[in-house]
N, C-alpha and C positions, 0 to 999 in steps of 0.2 A: 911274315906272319906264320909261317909252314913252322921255322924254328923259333918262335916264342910258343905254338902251339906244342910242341914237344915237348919243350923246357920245363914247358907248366905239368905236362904230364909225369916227366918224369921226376920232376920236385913233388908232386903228391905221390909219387909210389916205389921211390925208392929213398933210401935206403930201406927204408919200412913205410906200407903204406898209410897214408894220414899226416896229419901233423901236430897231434898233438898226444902226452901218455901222462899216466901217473905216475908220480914218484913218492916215497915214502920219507917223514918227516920227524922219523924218531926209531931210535933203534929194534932191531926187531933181527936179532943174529942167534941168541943163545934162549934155551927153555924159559929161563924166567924173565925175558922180555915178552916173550908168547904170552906167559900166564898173566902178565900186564894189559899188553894190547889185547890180550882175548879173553877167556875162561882161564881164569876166575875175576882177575882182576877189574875187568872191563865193567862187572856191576857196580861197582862203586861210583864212576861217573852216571852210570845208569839212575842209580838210587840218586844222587843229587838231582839231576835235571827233575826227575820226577819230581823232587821236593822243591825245586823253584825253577821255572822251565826256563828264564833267563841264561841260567848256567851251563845251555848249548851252545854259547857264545864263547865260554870261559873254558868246558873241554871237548868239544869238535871245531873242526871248520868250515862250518856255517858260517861264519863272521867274513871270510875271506874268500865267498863261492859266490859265484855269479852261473846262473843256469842261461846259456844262450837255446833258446826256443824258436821255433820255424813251422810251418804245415807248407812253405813250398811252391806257394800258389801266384809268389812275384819275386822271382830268383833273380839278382841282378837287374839287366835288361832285360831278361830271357822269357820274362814271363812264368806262366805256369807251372811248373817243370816236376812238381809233386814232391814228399818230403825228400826222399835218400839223393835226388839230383841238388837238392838243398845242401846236402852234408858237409857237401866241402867250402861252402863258406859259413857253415857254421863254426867247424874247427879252424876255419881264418878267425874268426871273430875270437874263439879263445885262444890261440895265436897272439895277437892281439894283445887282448887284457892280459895276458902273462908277459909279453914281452915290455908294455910301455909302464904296466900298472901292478905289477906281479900279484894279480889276483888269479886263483883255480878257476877256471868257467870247465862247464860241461855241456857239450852239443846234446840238446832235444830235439828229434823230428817226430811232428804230431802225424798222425791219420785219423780224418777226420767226417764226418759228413755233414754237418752242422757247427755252427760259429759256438754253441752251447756245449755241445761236447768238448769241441776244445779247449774253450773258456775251465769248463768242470775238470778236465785231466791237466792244466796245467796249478789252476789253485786246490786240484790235490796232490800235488807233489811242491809245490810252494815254498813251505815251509822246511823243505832239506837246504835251499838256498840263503844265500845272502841277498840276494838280486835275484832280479826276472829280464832278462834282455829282450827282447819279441824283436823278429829278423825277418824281412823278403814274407810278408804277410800282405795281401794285396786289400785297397782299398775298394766298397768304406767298410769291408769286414774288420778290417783292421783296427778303427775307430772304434766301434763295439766292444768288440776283442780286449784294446786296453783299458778300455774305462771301466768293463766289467770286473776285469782283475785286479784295479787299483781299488775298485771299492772289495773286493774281497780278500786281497793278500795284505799281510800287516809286514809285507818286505817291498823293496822299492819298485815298482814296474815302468820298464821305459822303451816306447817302441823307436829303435836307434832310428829305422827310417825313416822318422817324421822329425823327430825330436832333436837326433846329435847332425841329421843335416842342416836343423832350422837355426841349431846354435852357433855355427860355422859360418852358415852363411850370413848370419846375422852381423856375425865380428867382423869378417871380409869387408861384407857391405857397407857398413857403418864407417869402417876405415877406409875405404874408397869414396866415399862420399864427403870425408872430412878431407880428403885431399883434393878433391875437386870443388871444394869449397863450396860445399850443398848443405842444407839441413834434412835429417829424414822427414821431416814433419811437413816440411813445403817439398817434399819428391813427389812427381808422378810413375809409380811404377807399373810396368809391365811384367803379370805372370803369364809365361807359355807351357801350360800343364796343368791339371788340378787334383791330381791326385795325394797320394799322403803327403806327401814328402813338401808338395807345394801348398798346403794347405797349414800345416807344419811351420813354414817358412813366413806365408804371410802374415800368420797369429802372432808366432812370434816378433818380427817387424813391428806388428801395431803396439805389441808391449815395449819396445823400445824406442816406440815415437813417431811411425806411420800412421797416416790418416788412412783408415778405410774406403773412405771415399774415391782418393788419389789414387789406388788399386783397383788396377783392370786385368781379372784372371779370363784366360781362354782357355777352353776344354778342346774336342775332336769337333765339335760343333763351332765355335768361333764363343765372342765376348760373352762371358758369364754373365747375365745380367737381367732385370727385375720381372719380364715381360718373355720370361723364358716360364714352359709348365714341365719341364721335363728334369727339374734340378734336382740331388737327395739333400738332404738336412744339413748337408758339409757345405757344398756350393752355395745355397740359398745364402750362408752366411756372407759370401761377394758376390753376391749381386747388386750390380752398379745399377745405377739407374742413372742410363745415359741411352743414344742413340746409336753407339758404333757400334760395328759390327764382326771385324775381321781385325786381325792384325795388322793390317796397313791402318787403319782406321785408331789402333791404340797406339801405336807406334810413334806417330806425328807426337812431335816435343819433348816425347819421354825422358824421365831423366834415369831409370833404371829399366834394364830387361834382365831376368830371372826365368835363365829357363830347365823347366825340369818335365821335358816332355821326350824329344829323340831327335834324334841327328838332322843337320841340314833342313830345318826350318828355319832359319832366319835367313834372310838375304841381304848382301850388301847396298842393295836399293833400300830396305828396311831401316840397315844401321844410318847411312844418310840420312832419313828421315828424325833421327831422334834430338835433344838439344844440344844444346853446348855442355861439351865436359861430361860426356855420358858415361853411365859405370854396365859391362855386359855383363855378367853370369851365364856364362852356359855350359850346362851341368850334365846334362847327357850324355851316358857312359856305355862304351868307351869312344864313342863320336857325340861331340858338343852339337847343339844345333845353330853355333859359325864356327870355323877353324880361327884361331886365332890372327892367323897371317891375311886371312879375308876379310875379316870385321877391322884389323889394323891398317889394310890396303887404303878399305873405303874411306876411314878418317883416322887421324894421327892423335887426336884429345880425347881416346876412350880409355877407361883402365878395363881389364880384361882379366875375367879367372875363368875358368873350364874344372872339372872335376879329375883331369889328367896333370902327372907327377912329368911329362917331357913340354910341361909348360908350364912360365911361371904362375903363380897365384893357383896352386890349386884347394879346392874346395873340397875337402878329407874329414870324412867321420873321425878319424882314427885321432884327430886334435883336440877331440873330446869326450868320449863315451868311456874310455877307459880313464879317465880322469875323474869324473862325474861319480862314476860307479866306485874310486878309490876314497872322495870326500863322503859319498855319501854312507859307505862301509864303516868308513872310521867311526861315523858319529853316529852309527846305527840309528840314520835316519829312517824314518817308516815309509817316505813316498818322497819322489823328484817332483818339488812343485815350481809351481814360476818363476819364484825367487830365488831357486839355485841355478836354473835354464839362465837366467838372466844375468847371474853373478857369473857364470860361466864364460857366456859371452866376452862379459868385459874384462875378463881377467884374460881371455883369449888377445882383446883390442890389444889391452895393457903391453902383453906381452913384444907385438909386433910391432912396438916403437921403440924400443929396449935396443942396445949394439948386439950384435949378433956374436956369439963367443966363438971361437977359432974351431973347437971339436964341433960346434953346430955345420960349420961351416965343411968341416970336412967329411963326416957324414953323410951333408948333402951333396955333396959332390959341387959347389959353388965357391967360386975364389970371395965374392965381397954379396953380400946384402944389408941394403940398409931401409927401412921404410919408405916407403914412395912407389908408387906408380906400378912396378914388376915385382913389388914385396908387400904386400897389405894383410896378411897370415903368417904366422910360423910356419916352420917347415916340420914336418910331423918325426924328424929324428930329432927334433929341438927337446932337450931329456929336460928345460925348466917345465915344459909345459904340465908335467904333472904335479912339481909343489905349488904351481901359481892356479892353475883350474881345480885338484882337490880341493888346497885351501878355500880358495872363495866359496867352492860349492860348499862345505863343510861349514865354514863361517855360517853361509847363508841355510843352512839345515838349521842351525841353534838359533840365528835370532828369530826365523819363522815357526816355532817352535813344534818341528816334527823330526826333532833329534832326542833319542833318548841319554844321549852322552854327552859330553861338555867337548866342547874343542880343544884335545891334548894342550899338556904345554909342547912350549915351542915345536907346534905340527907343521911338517913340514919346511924347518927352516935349517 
């Protein structure tokens, strides 16, 4: 731990600190490229946009910017940690989008005192971007947070932590469930967590086929549920109206556990407990809550993902958010709505029945993957994953119609 601790230090701050810079995209060596990119020349794009403010698309790049956005207050696992302890996974996050997706992102860290001010300083700076990413914003400010700005930015707002875990885990699950040969719609699932990410996750679920009902979220307190007074307006939405009370109590039959709470809550007396052919999720980072080899001890017909890459099946933002944010560029759609979260999804499912091509394979560091059991995801160096999730999302911009552009020809083929 001592030397992955180092490692990491010194990958952010050497050879230069940070990890990400600008670079320039057009000549600019001799006097009269200056007089272009600057005085004098630079009015003239000026004067257009003014005359049809569309044609910030056509000479800046706006079209191609994603502003990653933060205030810091749920960094990682780490909690609180305030914006500039934020930074450095913000410039991962444009890391990122540049390497899977070659989109510009620019790290924003907010100070703030109120959900309103920050709401007000990010849709006034809005409009430099192509995207709004919102990062490690804790709940349920967070909630607020983006709904505010999706009704006042006329660019896409999408908070990755609720949003690009719920569409991950959505396509995992759904493919682990079809190999176990379950229907979502007849699952009983188990959430252990209810914070964004899990709230995020179960909505999404129920747009893909989960009964509401069938869903039993637990908080710090034990089962979410109807006969509780102390729930905010997120939770009330799963409250079960049942009499368990504890996670031994939800656990019995289960046919999924989904968990997005912290390390080493679940137990192998637990996973015993659940049904036949059970699917685990356990997503707590960088300790799941069961180790893989503990939850496989207790019984041999689980499939199993964790949110960790020295295990199979992991459950990665990065399989989606920079894909998302590429379809929905292209088509200068105005908002990420269900319809692309969902197409998302299945172009994720799509993906991981697919043969797996030899440079995927070597990438990943893996001799063979083929669908089934220890492969229910791509592996997030899989380079289709970006024509197959822009596409669909992009598709799905135009026919829900909050795309101002048509779907190129042949996009993405």
């Amino acid at each position: 731990m001592t030397d992955l601790r180092q490692q990491a230090l010194d990958y952010h701050s050497s050879p230069t600190p940070g990890k990400i810079s600008v670079q320039l995209t057009t000549a600019a060596e001799t006097s009269e490229d200056l007089s272009l990119a600057y005085s004098p020349g630079v009015a003239e794009p000026c004067r257009e946009i003014a005359e049809n403010p569309d044609d910030v698309y056509k000479y800046t790049a706006k079209g191609n910017t994603v502003a990653v956005i933060s205030n810091g207050t749920a960094v990682l696992g780490l909690g609180n940690l305030g914006p500039m302890a934020s930074k450095p996974v913000m410039e991962g996050k444009a890391l990122l989008f540049k390497r899977f997706a070659n989109i510009d992102s620019f790290d924003i860290e907010v100070k703030h005192k109120t959900v309103e001010e920050f709401v007000n300083t990010v849709a006034n700076i809005a409009d430099s971007f192509g995207g709004i990413n919102l990062e490690d914003i804790k709940a349920p400010e967070c909630f607020a947070i983006e709904k505010a700005l999706i009704e006042r930015c006329r660019i896409p707002v999408f908070h990755d932590d609720q949003h690009g875990t719920a569409i991950v885990t959505a396509a995992g699950l759904m493919n682990a469930l079809d190999i176990q040969g379950k229907d979502i719609n007849q699952s009983n699932i188990v959430c252990l967590g209810a914070g964004a990410a899990a709230i995020a996750c179960m909505e999404l679920l129920i747009k893909c086929g989960a009964q509401r009902e069938k869903i039993y979220m637990l908080d710090s307190k034990g089962i979410v549920h109807t006969r509780r007074d102390d729930l905010n307006d997120y939770k009330k939405l799963f409250a079960n109206n049942t009499d368990k009370r504890t996670l031994d109590d939800a656990i019995k039959g289960a046919d999924v556990f989904v968990g997005v709470s912290g390390p080493n809550l679940l137990k192998q007396e637990q996973v015993k407990l659940m049904a036949d052919n059970p699917v685990i999720f356990a997503c707590s980072n960088p300790d799941p809550e069961i180790k893989p080899e503990l939850a496989l001890a207790a019984r041999d017909d689980l499939i199993m993902a964790t949110g960790r890459s020295d295990y199979p099946n992991q459950v990665n933002n990065v399989l989606c958010f920079p894909f998302i944010f590429r379809g929905a560029l292209d088509v200068r759609a105005r908002t990420i709505n269900d319809e692309m979260k969902v197409a998302a999804v299945h172009a994720i499912r799509t993906l991981a029945k697919e043969p797996v091509p030899e440079e995927v394979l070597i990438a990943s560091g893996e001799k063979e993957l083929s669908f089934g059991k220890d492969y229910i995801i791509p592996k997030p160096m899989d380079s289709r994953l970006c024509g197959a999730v822009a596409k669909a999302v992009a598709k799905a911009a135009v026919d829900s119609g909050v795309a101002a552009l048509d779907l190129p020809a042949n996009y993405m083929e």
